[in-house]
N, C-alpha and C positions, 0 to 999 in steps of 0.2 A: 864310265858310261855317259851319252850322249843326251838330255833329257827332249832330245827331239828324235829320238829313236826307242815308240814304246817296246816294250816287253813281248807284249801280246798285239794282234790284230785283229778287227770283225772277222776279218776271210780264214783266221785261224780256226782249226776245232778245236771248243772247249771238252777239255779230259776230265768230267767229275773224277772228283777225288784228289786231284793233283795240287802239289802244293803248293800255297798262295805268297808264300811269305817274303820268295821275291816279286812281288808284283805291286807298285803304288798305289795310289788312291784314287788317281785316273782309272789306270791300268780295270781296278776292278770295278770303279764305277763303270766302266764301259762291260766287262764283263756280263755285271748282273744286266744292264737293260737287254743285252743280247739272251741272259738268258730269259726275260719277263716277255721279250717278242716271240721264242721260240714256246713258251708256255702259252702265249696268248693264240699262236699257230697251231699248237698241240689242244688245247680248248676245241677250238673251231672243228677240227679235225673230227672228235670224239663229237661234236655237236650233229656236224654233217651225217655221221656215220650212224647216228642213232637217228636221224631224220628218217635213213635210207630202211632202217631195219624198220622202225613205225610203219613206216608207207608199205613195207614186204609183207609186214605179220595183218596190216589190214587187208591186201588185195588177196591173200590167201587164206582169211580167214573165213571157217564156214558159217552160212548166213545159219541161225540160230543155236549153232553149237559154238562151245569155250575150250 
């Protein structure tokens, strides 16, 4: 094997669960920050989404009823 030809690539999908054991120290240092961006994406996501539900449950809530 080539060590200018990684294992893995960003553009690849990462397979939870799949096995790591051929993959270098590169290989999955690259790995994990794709997955800590994709968690960072998936945060925002859930952040946005509960924005939208706050802002739904006040514009339809009744003025002195819970």
């Amino acid at each position: 094997m080539f060590h200018d030809e990684p294992l893995t690539s960003r553009t690849e999908a990462l397979v939870p669960g799949e096995d790591l054991s051929d993959l270098g120290v590169e290989q999955l240092t690259e790995r994990l920050e794709v997955l800590r961006q994709e968690m960072g994406r998936t945060e925002a996501a859930i952040k946005q989404k509960k924005a939208g539900l706050s802002a739904a449950e006040a514009f339809f809530k009744t003025p002195g009823g819970e």
